[in-house]
C-alpha positions as a Markdown table, in Angstrom:
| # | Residue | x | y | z |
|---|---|---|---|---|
| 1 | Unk | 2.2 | 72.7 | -31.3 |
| 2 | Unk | -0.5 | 72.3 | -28.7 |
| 3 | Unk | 0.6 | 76.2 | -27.7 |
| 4 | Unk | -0.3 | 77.1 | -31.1 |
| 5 | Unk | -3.5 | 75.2 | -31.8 |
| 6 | Unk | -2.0 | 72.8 | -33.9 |
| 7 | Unk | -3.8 | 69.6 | -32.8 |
| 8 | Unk | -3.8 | 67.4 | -35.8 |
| 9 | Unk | 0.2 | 68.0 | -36.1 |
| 10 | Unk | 0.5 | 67.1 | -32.6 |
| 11 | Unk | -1.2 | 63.9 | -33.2 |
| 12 | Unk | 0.6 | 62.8 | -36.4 |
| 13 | Unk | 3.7 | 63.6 | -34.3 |
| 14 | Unk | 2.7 | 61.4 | -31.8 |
| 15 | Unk | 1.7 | 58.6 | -34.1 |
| 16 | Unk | 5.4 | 58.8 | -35.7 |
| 17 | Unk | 7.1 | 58.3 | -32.0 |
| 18 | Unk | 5.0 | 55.7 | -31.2 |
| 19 | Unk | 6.2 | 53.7 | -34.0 |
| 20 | Unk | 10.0 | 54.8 | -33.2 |
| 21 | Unk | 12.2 | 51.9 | -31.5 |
| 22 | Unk | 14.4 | 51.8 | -28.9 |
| 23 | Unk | 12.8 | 54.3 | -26.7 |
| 24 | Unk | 11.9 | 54.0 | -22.5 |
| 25 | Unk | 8.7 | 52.6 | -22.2 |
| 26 | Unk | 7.6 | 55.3 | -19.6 |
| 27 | Unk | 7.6 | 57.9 | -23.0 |
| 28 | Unk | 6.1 | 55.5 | -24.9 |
| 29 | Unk | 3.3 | 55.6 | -22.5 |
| 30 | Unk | 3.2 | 59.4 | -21.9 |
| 31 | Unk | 2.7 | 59.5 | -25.8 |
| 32 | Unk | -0.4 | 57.2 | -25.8 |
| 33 | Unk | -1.8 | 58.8 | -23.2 |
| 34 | Unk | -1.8 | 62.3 | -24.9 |
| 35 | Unk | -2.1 | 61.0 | -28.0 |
| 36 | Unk | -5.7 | 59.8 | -26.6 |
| 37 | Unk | -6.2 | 62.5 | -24.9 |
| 38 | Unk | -6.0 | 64.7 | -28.3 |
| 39 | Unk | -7.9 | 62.2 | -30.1 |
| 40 | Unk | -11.2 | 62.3 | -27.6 |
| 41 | Unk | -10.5 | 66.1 | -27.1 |
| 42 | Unk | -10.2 | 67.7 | -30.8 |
| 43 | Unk | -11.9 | 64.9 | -32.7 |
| 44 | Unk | -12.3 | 67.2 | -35.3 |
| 45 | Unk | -8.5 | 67.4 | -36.3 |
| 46 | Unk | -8.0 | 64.0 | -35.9 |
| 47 | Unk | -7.4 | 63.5 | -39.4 |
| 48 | Unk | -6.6 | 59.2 | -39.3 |
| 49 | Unk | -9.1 | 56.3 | -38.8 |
| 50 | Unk | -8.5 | 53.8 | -36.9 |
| 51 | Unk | -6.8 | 51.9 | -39.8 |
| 52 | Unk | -4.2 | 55.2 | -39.7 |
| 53 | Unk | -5.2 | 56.2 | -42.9 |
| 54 | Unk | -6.2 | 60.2 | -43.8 |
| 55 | Unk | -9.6 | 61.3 | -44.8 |
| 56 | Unk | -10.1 | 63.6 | -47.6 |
| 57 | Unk | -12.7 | 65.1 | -45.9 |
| 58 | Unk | -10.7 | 67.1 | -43.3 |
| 59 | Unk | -8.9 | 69.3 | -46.0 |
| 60 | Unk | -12.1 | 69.7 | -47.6 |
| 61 | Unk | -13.8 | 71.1 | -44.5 |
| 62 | Unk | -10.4 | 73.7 | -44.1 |
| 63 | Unk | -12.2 | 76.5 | -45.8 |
| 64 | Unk | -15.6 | 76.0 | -43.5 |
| 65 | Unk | -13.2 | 76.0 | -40.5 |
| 66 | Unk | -11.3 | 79.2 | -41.5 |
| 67 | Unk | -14.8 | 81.2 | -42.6 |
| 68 | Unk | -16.6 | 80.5 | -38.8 |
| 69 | Unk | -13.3 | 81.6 | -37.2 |
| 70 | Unk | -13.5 | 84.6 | -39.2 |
| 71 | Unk | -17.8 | 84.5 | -38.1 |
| 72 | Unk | -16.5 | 84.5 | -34.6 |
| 73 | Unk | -14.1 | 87.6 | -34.2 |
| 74 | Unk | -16.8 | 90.2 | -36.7 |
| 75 | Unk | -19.1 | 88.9 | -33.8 |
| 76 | Unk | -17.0 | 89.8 | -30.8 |
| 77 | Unk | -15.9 | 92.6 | -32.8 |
| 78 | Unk | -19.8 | 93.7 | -32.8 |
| 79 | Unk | -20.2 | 93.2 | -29.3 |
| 80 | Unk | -17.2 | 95.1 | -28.3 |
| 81 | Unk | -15.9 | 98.1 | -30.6 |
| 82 | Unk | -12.4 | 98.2 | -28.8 |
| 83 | Unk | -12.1 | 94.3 | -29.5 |
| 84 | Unk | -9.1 | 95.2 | -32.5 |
| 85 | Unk | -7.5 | 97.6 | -30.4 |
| 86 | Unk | -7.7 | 94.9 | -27.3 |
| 87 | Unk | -6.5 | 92.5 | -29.8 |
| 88 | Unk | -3.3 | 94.3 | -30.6 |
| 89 | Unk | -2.6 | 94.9 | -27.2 |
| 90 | Unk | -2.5 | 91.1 | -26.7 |
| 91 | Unk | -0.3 | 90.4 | -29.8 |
| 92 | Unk | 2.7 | 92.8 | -28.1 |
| 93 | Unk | 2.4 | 92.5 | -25.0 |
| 94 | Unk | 5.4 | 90.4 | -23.0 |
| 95 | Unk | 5.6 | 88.0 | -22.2 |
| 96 | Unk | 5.2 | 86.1 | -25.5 |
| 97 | Unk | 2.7 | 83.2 | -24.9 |
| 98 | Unk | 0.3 | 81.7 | -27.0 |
| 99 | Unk | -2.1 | 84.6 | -26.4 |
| 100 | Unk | -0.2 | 86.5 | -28.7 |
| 101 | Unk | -0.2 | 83.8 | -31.8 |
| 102 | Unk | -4.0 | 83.7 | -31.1 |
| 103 | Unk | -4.3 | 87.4 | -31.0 |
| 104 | Unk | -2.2 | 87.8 | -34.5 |
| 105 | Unk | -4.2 | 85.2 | -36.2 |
| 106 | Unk | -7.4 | 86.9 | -35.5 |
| 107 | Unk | -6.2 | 89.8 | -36.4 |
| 108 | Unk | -5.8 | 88.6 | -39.7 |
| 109 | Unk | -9.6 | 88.1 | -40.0 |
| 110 | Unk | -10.5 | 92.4 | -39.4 |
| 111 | Unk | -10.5 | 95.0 | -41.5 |
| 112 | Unk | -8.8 | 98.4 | -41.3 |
| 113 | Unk | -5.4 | 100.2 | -42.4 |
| 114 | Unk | -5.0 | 101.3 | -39.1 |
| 115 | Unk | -4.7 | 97.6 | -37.9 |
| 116 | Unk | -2.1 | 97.4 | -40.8 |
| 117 | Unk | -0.4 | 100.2 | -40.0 |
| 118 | Unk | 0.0 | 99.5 | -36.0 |
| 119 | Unk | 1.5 | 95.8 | -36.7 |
| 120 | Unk | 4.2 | 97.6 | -39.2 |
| 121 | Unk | 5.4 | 100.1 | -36.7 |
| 122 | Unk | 5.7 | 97.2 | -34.1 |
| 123 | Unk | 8.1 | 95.1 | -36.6 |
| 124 | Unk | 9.8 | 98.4 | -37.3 |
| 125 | Unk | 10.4 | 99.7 | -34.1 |
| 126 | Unk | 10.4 | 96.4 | -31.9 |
| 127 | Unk | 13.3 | 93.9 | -31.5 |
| 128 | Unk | 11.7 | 90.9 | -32.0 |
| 129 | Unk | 12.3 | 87.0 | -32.3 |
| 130 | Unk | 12.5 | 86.2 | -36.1 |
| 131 | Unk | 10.1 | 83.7 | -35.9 |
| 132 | Unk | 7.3 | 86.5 | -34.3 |
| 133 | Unk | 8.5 | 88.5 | -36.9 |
| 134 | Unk | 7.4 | 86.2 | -39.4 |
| 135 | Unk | 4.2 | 85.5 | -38.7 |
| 136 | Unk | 3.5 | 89.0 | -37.9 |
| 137 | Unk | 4.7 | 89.1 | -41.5 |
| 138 | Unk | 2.4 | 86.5 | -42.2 |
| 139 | Unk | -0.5 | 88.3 | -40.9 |
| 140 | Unk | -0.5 | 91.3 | -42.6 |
| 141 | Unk | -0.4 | 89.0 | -46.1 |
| 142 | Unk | -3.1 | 87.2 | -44.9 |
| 143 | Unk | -4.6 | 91.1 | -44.3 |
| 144 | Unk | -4.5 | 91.6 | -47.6 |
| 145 | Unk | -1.5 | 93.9 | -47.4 |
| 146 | Unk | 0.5 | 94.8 | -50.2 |
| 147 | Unk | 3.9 | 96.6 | -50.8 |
| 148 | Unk | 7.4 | 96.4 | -49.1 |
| 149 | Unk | 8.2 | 96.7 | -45.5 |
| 150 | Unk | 11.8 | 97.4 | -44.7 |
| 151 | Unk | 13.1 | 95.8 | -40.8 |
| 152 | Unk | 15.5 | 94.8 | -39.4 |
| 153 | Unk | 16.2 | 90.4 | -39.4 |
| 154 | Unk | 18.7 | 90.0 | -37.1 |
| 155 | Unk | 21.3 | 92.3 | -38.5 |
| 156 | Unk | 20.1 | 92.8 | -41.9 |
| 157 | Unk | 18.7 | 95.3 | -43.1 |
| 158 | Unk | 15.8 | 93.6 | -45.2 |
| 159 | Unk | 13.2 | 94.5 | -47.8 |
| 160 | Unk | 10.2 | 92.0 | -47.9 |
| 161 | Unk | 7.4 | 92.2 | -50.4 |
| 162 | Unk | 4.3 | 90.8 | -48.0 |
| 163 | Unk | 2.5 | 89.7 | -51.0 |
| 164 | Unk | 4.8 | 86.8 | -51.1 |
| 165 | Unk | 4.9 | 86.0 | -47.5 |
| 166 | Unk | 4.8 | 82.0 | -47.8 |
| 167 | Unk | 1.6 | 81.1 | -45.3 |
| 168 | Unk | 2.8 | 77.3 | -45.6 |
| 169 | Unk | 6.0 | 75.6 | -46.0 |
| 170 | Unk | 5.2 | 74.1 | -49.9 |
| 171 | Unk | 4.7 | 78.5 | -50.8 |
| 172 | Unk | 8.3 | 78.3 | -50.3 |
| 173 | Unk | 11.2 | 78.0 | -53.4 |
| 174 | Unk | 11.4 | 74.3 | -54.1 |
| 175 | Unk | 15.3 | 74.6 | -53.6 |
| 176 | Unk | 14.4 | 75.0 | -50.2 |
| 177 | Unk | 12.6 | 71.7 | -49.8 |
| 178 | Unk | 16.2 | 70.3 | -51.1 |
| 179 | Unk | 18.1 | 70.6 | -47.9 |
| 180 | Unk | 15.7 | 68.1 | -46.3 |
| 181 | Unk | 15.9 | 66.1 | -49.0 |
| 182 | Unk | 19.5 | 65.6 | -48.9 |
| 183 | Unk | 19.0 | 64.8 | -44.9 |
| 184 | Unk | 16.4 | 62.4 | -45.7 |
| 185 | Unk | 18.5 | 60.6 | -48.1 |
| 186 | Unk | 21.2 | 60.1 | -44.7 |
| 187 | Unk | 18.8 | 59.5 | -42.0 |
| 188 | Unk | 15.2 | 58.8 | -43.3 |
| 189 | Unk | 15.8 | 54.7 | -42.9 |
| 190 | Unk | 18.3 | 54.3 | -40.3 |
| 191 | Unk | 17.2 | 57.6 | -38.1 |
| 192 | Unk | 13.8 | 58.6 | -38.9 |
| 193 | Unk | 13.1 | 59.7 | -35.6 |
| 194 | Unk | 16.1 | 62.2 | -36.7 |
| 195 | Unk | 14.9 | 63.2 | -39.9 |
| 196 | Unk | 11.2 | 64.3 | -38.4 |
| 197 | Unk | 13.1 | 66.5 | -36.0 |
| 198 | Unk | 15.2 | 67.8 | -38.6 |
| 199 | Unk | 12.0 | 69.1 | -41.1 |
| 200 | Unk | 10.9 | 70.9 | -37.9 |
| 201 | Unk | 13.9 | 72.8 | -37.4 |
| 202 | Unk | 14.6 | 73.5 | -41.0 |
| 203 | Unk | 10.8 | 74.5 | -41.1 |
| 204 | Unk | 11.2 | 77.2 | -38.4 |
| 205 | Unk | 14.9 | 78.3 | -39.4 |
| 206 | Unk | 13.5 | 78.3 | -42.9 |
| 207 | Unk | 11.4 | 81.4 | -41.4 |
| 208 | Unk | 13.6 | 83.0 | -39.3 |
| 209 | Unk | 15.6 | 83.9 | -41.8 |
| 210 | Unk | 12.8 | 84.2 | -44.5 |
| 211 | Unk | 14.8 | 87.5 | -46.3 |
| 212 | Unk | 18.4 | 87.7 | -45.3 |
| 213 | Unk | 21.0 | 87.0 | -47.3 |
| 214 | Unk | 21.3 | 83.4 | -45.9 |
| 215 | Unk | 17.8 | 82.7 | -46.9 |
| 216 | Unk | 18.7 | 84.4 | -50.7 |
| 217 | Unk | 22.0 | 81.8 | -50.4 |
| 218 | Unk | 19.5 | 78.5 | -50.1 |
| 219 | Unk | 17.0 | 80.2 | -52.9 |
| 220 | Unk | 20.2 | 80.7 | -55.7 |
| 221 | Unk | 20.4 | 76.3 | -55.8 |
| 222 | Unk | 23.9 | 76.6 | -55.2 |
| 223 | Unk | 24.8 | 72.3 | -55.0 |
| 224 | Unk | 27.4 | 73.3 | -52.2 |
| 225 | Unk | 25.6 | 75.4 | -50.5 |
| 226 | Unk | 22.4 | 73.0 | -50.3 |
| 227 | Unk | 24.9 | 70.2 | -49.1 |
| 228 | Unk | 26.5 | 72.6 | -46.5 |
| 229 | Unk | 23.1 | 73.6 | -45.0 |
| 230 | Unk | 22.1 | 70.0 | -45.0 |
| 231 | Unk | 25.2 | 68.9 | -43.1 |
| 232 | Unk | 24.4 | 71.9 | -40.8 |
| 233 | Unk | 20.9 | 70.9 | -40.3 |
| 234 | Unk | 21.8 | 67.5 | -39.4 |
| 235 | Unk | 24.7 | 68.3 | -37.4 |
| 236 | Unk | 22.4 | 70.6 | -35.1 |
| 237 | Unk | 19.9 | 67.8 | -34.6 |
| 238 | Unk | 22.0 | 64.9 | -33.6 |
| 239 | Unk | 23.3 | 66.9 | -31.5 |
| 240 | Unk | 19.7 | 67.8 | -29.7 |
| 241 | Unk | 19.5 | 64.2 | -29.5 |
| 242 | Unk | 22.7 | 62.5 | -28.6 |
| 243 | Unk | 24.5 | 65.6 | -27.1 |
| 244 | Unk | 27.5 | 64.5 | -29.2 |
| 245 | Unk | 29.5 | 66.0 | -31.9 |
| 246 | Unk | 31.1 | 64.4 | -34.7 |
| 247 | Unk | 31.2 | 67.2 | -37.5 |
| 248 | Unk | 34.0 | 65.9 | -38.9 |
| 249 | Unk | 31.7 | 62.4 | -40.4 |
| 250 | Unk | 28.7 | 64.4 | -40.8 |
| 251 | Unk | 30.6 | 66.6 | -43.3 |
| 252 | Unk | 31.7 | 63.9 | -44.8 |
| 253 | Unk | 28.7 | 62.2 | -45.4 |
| 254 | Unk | 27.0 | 65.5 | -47.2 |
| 255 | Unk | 30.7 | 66.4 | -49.4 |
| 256 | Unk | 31.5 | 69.2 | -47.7 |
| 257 | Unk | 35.6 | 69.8 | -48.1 |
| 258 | Unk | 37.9 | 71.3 | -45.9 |
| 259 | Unk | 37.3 | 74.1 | -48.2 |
| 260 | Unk | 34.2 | 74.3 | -47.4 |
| 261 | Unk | 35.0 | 73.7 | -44.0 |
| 262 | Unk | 34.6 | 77.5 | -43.5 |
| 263 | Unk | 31.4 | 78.3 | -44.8 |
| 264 | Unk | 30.0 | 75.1 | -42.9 |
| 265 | Unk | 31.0 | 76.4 | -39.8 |
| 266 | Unk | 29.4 | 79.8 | -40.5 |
| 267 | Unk | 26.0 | 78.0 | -41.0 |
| 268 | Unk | 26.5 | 75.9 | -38.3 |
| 269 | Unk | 27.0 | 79.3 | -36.1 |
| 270 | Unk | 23.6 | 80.8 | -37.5 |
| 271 | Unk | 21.5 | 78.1 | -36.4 |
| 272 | Unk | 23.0 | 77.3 | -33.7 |
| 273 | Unk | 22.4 | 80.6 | -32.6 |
| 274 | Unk | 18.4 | 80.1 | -33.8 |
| 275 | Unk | 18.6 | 77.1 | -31.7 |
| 276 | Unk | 19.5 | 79.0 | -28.7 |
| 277 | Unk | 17.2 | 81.8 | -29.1 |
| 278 | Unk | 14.1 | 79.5 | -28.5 |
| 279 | Unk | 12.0 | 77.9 | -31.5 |
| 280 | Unk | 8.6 | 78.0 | -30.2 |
| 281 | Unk | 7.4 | 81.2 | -30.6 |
């Protein structure tokens, strides 16, 4: 998060461990003293009072934020006529660091087919992370781009109209905003710290495979297939956090059969796999 600029979620996720139980004191104390640190640092994302409650001023001042960042590349761009080119340069160059994520998103504030046209041939002809492919994705809607772009995710073969690149996680299908509910209703009392953990995963996956037939699978509202992804999606977490399996109650707990037993394991695989490959891009 703090990688990628994203100071207010940063400090919202540090409010939420600090009011977790049963942790060491010693992280407890790391916590507070970012949390702190990211409050008298970035005051303006700090979007609580002291009281912890949110202002409706910060999303109001979004726009404002969003037009002086746009302000602020035209005027390097006017004091340096190579600044796009030096730009794209950063966004694919390896390796990936939080350079490039700046780079792309102020790419999204120029002008120019030829800036277009360059970020396409990279997604084409480039192996990338998913997740880099996404927001590279996410860019060139942000562009203004229109039309299909045909690449490779994973080892599909996919077609993906950038017009309807989600920029946020509520652009996406509601169905898929029903695999965290089903974890929510499992862990949302009794392991919140889980659940929070899980909406970040499912966030990023969600991405990652933004196009591919697994992502089309979720979209369909399939009741099984919901409850197999959810069981997944938990499964993978606890995991992170215990280091210990126990598939076999988690399935349970979600309805997934031994029929289903299959095509549980298969989504398991897939995000495991995301898992392995490194979420923070």
């Amino acid at each position: 998060m703090l990688e990628n600029e994203r100071y207010g979620e940063a400090m919202e996720l540090l409010r939420f461990l600090l009011q977790c139980q049963g942790q060491d004191q010693r992280h407890y104390d790391e916590w507070h003293a970012l949390l702190e640190w990211l409050e008298a640092a970035f005051p303006q994302y700090n979007h609580s009072n002291a009281d912890g409650e949110h202002f409706g001023e910060a999303e109001e001042s979004e726009p404002n934020e969003d037009e002086m960042k746009r302000q602020n590349v035209h005027a390097k761009l006017a004091e340096d006529s190579f600044y796009a080119d030096k730009l794209l340069q950063t966004a694919m160059q390896e390796p990936l660091s939080e350079q490039n994520m700046l780079a792309l998103e102020q790419l999204s504030y120029l002008e120019g087919a030829a800036i277009d046209e360059e970020l396409v041939q990279w997604l084409q002809s480039q192996e990338l992370h998913p997740l880099l492919q996404f927001r590279v994705l996410q860019t060139l809607r942000k562009r203004g781009m229109q039309g299909n772009i045909e690449l490779l995710r994973g080892q599909e073969r996919a077609r993906i109209d950038v017009e309807a690149v989600p920029l946020s996680p509520d652009e996406f299908p509601t169905q898929v905003g029903l695999v965290t509910e089903r974890v929510a209703g499992q862990t949302e009392v009794q392991e919140p710290t889980l659940f929070y953990f899980a909406q970040e995963l499912w966030t990023q996956f969600i991405m990652a495979i933004y196009g591919t037939d697994d992502y089309f699978s979720i979209v369909d509202e399939n009741d099984e297939t919901i409850d197999i992804w959810a069981a997944s999606l938990h499964q993978i977490v606890s995991e992170s956090l215990t280091g210990s399996r126990s598939d076999e109650e988690i399935r349970y707990m979600y309805g997934v059969t031994d029929t289903m037993r299959f095509i549980f394991e298969q989504a398991y695989r897939t995000m495991k796999q995301f898992v392995a490959a490194g979420t923070n891009v």
